[in-house]
Backbone as XML, in Angstrom:
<?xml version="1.0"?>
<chain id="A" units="angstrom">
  <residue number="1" name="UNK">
    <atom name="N" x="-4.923" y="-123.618" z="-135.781"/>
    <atom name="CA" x="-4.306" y="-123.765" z="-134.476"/>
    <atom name="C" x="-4.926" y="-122.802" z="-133.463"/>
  </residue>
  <residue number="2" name="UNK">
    <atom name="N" x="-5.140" y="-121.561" z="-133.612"/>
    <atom name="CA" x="-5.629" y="-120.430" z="-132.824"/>
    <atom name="C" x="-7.347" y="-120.890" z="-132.341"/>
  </residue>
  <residue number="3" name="UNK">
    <atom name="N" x="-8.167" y="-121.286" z="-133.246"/>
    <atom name="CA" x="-9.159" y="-122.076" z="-132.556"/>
    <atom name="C" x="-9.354" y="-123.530" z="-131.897"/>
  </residue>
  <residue number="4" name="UNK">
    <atom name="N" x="-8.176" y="-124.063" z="-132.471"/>
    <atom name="CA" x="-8.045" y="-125.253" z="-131.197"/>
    <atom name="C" x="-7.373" y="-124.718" z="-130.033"/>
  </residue>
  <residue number="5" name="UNK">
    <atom name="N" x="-6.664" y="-123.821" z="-129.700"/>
    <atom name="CA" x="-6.247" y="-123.382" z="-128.532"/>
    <atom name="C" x="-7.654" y="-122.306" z="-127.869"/>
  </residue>
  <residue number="6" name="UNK">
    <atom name="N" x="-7.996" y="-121.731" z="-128.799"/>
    <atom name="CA" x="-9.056" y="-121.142" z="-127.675"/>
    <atom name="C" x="-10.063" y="-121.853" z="-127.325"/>
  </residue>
  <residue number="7" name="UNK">
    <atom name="N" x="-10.888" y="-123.049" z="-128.385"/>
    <atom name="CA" x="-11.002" y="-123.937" z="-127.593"/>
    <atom name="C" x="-10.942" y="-124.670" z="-125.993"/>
  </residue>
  <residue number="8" name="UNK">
    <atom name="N" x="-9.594" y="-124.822" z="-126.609"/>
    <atom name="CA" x="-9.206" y="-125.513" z="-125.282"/>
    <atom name="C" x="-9.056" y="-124.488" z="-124.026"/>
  </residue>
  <residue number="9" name="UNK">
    <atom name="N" x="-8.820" y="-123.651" z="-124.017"/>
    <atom name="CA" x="-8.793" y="-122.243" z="-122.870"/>
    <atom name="C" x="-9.983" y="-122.079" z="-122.727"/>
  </residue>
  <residue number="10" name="UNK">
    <atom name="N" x="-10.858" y="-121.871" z="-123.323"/>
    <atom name="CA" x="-12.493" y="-121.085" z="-123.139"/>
    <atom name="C" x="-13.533" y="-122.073" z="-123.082"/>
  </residue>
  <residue number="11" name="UNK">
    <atom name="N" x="-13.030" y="-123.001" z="-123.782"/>
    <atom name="CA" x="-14.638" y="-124.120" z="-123.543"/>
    <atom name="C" x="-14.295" y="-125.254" z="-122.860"/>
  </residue>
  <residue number="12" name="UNK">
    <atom name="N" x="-12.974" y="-126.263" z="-123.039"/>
    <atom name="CA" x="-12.485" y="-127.375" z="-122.244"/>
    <atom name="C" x="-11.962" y="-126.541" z="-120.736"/>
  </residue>
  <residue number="13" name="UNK">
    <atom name="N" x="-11.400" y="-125.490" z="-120.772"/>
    <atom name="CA" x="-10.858" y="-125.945" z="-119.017"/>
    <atom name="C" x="-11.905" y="-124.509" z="-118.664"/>
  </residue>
  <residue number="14" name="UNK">
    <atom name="N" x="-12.593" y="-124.263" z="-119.416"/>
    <atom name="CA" x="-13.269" y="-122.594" z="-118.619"/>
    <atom name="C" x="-14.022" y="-123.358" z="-117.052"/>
  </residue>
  <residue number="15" name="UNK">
    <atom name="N" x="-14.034" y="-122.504" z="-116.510"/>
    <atom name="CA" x="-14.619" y="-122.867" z="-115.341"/>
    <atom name="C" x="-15.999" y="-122.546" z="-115.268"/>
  </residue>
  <residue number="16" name="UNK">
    <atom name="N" x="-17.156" y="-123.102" z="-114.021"/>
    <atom name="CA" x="-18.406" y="-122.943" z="-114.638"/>
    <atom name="C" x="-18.807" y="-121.321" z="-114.004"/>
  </residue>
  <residue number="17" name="UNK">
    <atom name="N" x="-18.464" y="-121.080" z="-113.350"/>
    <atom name="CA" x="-18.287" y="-119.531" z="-112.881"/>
    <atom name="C" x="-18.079" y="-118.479" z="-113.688"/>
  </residue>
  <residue number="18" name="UNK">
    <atom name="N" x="-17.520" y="-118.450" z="-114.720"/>
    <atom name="CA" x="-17.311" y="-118.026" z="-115.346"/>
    <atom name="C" x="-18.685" y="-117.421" z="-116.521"/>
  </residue>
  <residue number="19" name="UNK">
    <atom name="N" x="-18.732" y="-116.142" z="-116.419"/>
    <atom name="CA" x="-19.845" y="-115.494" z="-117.172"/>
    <atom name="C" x="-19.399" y="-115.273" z="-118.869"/>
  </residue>
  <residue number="20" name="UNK">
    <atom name="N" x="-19.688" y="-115.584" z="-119.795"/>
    <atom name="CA" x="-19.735" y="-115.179" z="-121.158"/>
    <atom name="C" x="-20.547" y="-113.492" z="-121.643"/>
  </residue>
  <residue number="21" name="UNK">
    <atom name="N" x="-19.194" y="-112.766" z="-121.806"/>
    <atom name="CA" x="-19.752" y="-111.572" z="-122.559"/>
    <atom name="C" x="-19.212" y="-111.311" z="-123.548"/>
  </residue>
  <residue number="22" name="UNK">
    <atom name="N" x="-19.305" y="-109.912" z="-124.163"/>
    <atom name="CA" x="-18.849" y="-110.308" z="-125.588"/>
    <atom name="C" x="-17.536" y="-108.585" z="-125.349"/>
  </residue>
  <residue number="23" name="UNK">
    <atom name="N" x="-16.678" y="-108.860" z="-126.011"/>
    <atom name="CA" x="-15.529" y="-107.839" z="-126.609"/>
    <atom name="C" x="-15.656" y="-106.387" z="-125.954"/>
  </residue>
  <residue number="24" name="UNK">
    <atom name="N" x="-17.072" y="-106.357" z="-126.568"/>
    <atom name="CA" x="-17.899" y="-104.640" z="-126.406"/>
    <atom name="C" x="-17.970" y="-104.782" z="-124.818"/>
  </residue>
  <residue number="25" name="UNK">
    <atom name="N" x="-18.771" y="-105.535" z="-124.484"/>
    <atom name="CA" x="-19.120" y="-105.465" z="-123.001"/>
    <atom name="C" x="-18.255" y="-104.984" z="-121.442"/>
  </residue>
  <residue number="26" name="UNK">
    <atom name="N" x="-16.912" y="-105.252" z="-122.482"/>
    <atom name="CA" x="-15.688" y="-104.812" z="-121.243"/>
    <atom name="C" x="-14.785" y="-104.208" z="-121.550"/>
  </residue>
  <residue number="27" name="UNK">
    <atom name="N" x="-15.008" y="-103.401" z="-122.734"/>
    <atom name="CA" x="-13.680" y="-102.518" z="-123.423"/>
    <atom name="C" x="-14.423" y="-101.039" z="-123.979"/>
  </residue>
  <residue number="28" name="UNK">
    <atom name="N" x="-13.811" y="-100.497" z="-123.864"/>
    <atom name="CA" x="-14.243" y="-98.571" z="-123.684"/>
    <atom name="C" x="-13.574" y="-98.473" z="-125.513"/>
  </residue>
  <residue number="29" name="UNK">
    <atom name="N" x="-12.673" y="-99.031" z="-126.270"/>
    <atom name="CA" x="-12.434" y="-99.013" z="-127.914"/>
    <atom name="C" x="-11.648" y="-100.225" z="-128.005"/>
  </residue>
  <residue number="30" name="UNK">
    <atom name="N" x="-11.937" y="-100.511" z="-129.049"/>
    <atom name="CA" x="-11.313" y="-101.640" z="-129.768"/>
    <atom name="C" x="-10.240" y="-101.300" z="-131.161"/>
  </residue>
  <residue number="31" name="UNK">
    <atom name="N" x="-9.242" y="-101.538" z="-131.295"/>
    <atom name="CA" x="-8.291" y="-101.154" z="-132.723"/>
    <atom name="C" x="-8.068" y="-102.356" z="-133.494"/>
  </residue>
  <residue number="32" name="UNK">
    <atom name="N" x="-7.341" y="-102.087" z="-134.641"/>
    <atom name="CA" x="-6.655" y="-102.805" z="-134.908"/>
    <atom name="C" x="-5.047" y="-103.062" z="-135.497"/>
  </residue>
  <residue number="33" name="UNK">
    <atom name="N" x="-5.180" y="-101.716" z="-135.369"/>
    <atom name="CA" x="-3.768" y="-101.431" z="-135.555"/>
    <atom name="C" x="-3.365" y="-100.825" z="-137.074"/>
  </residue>
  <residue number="34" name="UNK">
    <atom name="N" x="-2.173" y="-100.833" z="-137.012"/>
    <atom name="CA" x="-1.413" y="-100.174" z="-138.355"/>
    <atom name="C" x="-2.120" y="-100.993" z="-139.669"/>
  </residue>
  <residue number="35" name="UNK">
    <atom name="N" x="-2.307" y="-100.501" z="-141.052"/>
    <atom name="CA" x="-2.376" y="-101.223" z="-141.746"/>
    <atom name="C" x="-1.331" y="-100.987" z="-143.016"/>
  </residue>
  <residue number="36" name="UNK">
    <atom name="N" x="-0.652" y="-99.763" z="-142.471"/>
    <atom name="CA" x="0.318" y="-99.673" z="-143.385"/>
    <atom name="C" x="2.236" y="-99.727" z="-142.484"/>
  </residue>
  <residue number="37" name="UNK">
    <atom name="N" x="3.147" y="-100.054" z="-143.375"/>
    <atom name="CA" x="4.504" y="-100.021" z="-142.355"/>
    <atom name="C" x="5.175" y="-98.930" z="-142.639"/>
  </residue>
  <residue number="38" name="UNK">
    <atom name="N" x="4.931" y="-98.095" z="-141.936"/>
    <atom name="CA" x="6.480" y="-96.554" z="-142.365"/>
    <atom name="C" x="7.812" y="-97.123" z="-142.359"/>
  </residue>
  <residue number="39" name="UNK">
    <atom name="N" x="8.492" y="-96.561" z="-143.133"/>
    <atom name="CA" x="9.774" y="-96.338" z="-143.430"/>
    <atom name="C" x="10.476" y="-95.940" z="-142.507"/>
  </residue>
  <residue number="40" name="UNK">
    <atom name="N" x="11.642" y="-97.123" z="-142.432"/>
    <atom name="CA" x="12.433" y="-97.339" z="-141.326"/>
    <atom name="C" x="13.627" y="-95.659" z="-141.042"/>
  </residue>
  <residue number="41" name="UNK">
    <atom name="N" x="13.575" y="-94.853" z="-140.327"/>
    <atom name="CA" x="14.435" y="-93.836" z="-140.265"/>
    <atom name="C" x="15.673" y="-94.353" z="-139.393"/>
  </residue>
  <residue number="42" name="UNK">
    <atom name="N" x="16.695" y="-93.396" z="-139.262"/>
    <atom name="CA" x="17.618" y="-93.805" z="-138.761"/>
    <atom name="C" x="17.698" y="-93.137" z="-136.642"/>
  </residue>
  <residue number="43" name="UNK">
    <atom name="N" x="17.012" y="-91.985" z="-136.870"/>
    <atom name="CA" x="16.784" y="-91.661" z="-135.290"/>
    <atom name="C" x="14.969" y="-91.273" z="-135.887"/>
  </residue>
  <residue number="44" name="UNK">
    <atom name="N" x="14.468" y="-91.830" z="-134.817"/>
    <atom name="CA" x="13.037" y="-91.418" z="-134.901"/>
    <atom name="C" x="12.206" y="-92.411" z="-133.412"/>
  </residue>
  <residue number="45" name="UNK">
    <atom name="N" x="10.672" y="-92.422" z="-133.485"/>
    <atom name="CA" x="10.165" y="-93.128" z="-132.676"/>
    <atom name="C" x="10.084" y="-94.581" z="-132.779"/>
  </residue>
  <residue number="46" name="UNK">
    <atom name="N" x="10.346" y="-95.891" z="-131.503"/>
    <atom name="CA" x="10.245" y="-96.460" z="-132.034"/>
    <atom name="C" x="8.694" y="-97.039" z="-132.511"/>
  </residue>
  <residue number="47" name="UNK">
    <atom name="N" x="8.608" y="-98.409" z="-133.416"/>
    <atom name="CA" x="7.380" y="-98.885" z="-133.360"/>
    <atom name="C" x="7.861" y="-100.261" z="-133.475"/>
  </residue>
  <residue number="48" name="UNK">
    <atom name="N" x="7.270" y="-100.832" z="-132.107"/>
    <atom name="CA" x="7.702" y="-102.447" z="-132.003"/>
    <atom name="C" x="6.750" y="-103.225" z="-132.827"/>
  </residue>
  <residue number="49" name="UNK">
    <atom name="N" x="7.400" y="-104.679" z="-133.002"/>
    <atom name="CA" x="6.672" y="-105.629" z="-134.147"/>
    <atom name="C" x="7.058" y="-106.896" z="-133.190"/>
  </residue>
  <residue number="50" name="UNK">
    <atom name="N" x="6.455" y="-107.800" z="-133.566"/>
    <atom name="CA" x="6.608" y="-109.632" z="-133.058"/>
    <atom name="C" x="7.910" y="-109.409" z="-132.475"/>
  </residue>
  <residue number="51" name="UNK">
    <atom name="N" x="9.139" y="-108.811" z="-133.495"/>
    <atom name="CA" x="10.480" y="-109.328" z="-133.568"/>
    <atom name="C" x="10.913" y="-109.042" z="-131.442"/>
  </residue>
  <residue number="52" name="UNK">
    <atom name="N" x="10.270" y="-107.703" z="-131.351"/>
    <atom name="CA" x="10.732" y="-106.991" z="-130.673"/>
    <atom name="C" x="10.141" y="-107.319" z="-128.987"/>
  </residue>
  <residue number="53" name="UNK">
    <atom name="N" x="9.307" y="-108.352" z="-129.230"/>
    <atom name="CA" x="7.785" y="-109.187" z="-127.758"/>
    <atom name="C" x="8.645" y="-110.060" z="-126.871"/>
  </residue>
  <residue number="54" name="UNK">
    <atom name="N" x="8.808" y="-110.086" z="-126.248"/>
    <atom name="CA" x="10.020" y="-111.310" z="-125.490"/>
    <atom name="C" x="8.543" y="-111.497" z="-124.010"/>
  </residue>
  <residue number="55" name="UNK">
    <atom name="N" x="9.101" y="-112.244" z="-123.595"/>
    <atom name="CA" x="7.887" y="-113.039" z="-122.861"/>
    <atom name="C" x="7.945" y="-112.042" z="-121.047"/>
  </residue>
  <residue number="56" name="UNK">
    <atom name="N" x="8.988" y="-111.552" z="-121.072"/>
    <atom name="CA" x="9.517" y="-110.326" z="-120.003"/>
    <atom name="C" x="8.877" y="-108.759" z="-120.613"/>
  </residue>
  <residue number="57" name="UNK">
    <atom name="N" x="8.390" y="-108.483" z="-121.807"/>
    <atom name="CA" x="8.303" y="-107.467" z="-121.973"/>
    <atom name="C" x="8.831" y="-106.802" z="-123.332"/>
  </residue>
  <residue number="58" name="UNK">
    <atom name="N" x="8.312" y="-105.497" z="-123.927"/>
    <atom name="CA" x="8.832" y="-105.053" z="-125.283"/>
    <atom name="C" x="10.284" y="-104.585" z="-125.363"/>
  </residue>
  <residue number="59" name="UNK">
    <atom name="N" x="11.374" y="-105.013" z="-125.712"/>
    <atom name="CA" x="12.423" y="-104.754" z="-126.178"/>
    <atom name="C" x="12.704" y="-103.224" z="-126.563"/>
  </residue>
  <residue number="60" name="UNK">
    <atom name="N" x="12.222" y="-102.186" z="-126.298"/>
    <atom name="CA" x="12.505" y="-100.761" z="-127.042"/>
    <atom name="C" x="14.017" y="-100.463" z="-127.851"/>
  </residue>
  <residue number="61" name="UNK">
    <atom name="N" x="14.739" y="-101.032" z="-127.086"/>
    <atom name="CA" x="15.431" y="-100.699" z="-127.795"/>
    <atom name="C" x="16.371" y="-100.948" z="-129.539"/>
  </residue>
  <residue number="62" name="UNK">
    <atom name="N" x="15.570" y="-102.617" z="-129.530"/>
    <atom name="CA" x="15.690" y="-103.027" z="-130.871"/>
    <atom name="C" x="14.764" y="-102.868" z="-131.933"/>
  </residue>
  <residue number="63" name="UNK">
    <atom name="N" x="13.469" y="-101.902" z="-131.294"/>
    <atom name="CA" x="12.524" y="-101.461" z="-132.310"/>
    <atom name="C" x="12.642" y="-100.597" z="-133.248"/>
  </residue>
  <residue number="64" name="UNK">
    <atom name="N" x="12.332" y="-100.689" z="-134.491"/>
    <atom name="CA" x="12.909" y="-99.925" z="-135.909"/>
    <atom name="C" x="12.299" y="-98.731" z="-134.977"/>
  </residue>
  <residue number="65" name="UNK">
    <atom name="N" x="12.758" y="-97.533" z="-135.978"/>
    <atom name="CA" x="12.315" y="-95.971" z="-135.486"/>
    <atom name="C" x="11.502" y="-95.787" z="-136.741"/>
  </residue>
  <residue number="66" name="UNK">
    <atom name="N" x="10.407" y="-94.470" z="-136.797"/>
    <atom name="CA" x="9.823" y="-94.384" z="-137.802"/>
    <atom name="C" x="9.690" y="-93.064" z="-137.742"/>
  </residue>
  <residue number="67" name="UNK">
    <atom name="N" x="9.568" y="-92.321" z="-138.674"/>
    <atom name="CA" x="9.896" y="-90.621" z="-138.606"/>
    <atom name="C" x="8.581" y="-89.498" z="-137.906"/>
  </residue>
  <residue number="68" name="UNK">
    <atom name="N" x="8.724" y="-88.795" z="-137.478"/>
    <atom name="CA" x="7.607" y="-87.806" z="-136.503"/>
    <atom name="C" x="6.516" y="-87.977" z="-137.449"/>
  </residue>
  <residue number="69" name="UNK">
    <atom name="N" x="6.428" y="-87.342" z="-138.717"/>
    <atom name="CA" x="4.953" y="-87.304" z="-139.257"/>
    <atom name="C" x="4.557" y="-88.814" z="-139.263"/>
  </residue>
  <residue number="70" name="UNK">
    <atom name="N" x="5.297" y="-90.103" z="-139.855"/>
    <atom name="CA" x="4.423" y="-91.210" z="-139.607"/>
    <atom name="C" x="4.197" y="-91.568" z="-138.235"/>
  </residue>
  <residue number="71" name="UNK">
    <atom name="N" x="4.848" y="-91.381" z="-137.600"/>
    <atom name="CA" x="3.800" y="-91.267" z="-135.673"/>
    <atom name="C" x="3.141" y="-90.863" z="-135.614"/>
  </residue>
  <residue number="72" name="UNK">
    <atom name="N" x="2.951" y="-89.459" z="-135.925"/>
    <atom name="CA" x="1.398" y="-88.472" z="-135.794"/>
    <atom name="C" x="0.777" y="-89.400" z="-136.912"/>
  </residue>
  <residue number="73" name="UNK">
    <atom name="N" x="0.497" y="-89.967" z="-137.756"/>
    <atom name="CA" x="-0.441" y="-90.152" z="-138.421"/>
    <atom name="C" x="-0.605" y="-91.516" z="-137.796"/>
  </residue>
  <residue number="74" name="UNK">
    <atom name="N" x="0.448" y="-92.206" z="-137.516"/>
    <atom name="CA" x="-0.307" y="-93.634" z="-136.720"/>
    <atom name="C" x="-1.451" y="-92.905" z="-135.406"/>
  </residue>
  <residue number="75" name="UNK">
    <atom name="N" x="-0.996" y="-91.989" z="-135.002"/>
    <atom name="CA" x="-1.787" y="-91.729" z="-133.266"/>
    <atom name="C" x="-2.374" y="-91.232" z="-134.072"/>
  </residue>
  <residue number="76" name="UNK">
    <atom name="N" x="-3.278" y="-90.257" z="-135.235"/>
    <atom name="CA" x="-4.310" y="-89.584" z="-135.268"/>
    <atom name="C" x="-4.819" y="-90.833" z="-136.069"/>
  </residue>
  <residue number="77" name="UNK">
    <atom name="N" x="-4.546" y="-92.222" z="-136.607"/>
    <atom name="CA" x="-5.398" y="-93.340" z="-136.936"/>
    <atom name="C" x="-5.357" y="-94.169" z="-135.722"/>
  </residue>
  <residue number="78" name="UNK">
    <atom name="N" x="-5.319" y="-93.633" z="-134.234"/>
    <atom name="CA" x="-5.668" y="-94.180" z="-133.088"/>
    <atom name="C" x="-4.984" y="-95.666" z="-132.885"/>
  </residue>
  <residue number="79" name="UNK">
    <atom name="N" x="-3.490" y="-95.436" z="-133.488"/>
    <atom name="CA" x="-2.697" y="-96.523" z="-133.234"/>
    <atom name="C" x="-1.495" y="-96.266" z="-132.451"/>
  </residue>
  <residue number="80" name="UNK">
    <atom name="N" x="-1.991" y="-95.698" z="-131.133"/>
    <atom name="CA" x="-0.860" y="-95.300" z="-130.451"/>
    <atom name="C" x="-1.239" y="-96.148" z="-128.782"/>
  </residue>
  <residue number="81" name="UNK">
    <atom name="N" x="-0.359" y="-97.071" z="-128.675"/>
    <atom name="CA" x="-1.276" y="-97.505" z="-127.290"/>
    <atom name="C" x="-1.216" y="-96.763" z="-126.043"/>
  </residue>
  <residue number="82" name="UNK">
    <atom name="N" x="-2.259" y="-96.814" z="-125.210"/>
    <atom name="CA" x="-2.408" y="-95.986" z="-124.187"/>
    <atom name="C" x="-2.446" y="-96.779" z="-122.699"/>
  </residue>
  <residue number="83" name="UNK">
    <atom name="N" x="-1.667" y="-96.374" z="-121.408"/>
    <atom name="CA" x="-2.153" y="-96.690" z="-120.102"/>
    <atom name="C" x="-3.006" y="-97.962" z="-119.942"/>
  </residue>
  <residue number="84" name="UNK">
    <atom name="N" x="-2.786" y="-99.045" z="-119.814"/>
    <atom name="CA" x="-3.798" y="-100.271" z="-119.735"/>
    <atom name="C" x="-4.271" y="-100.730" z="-120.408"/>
  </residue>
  <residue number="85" name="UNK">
    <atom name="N" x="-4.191" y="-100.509" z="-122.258"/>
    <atom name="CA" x="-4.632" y="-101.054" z="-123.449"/>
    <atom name="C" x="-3.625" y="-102.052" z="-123.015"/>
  </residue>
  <residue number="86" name="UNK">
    <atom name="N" x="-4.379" y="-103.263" z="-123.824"/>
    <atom name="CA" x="-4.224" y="-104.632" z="-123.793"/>
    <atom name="C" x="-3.411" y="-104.776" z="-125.677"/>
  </residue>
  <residue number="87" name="UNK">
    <atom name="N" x="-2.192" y="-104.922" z="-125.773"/>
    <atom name="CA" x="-1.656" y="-105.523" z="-126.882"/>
    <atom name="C" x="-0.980" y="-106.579" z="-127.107"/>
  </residue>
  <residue number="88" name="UNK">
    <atom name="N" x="-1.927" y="-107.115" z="-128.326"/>
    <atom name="CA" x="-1.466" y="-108.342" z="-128.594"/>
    <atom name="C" x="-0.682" y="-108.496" z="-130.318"/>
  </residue>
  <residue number="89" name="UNK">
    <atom name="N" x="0.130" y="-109.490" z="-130.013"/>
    <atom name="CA" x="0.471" y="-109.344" z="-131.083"/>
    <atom name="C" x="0.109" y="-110.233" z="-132.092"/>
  </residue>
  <residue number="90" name="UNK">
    <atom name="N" x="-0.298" y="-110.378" z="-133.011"/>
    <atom name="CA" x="-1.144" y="-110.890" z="-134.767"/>
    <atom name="C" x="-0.333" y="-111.323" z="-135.552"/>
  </residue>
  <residue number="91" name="UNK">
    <atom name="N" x="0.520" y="-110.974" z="-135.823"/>
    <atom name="CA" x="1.393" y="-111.373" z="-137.226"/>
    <atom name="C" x="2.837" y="-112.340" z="-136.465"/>
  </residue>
  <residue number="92" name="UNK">
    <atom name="N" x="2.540" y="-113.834" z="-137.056"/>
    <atom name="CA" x="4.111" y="-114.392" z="-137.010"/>
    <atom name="C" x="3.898" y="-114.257" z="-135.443"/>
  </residue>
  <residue number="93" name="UNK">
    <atom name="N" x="2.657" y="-114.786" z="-134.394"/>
    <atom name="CA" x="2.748" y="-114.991" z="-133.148"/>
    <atom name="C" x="1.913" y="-116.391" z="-132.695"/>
  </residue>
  <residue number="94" name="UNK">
    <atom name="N" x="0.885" y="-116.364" z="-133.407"/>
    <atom name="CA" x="0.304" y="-117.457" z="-132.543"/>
    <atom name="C" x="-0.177" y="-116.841" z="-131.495"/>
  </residue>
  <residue number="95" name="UNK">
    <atom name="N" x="-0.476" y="-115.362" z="-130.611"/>
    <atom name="CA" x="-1.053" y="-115.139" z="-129.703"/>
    <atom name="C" x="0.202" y="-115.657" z="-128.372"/>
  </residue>
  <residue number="96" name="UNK">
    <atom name="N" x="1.700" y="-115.680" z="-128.543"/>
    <atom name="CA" x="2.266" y="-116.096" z="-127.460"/>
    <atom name="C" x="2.710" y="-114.760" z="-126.750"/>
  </residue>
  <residue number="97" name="UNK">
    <atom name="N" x="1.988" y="-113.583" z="-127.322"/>
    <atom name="CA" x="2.931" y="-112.440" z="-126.680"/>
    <atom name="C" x="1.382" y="-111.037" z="-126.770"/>
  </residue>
  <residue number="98" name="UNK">
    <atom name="N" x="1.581" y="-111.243" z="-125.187"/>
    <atom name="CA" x="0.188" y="-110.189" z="-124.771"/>
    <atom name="C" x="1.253" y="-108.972" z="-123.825"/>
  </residue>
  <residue number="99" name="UNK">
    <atom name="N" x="0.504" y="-108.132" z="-124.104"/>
    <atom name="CA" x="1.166" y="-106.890" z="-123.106"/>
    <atom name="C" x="0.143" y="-105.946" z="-123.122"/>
  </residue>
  <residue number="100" name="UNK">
    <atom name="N" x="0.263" y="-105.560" z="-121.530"/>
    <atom name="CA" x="-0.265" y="-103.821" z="-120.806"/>
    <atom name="C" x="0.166" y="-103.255" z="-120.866"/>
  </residue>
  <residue number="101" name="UNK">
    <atom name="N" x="-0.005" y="-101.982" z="-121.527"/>
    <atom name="CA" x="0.538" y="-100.646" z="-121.423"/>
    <atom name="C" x="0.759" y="-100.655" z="-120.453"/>
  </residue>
  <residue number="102" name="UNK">
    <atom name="N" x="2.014" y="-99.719" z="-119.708"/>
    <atom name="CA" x="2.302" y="-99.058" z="-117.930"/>
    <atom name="C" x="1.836" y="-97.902" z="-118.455"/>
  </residue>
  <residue number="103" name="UNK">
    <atom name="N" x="2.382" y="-97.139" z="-119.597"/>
    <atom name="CA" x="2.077" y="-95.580" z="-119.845"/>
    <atom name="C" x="1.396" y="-95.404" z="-120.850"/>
  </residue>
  <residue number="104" name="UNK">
    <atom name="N" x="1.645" y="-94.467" z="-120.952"/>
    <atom name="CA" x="0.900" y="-93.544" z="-122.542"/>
    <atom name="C" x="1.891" y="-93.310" z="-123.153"/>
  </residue>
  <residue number="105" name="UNK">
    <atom name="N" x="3.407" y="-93.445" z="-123.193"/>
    <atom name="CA" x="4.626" y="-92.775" z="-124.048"/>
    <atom name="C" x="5.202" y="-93.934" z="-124.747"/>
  </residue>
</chain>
């Protein structure tokens, strides 16, 4: 499904104006995110998932919390989004839920 839709976005309706570059060409780092899930705490930071993407924006407040050291170790494995990173979400989406950072917090 994800390549018949980009398909159809990038090669059926692209416009001819439109220049082809590649990933690298317009992004300063690329991630991919968590590959492991910390353990849900009861007060801690949150870390949003699919559940939490609504088409208005991330939900914070229904996002599990996860305890200080697994935060520091997500941000020192450079999974902390920042100011204008582009996140999308992968798992159980289909690509229906994109978001800009406003901040760094």
């Amino acid at each position: 499904m994800a390549e018949t839709l980009f398909k159809q976005w990038f090669v059926v309706e692209a416009r001819e104006d439109w220049e082809e570059v590649t990933l690298e060409d317009i992004t300063t780092r690329i991630t991919d995110g968590a590959h492991l899930s910390p353990s849900t705490v009861e007060n801690g930071f949150p870390m949003a998932s699919v559940k939490d993407m609504h088409q208005w924006g991330i939900n914070i407040e229904s996002c599990r919390k996860i305890s200080e050291s697994d935060f520091n170790e997500l941000v020192r494995n450079d999974c902390r989004p920042l100011k204008n990173d582009i996140i999308i979400a992968k798992d159980g989406s289909y690509l229906k839920h994109v978001f800009v950072a406003e901040n760094d917090s």
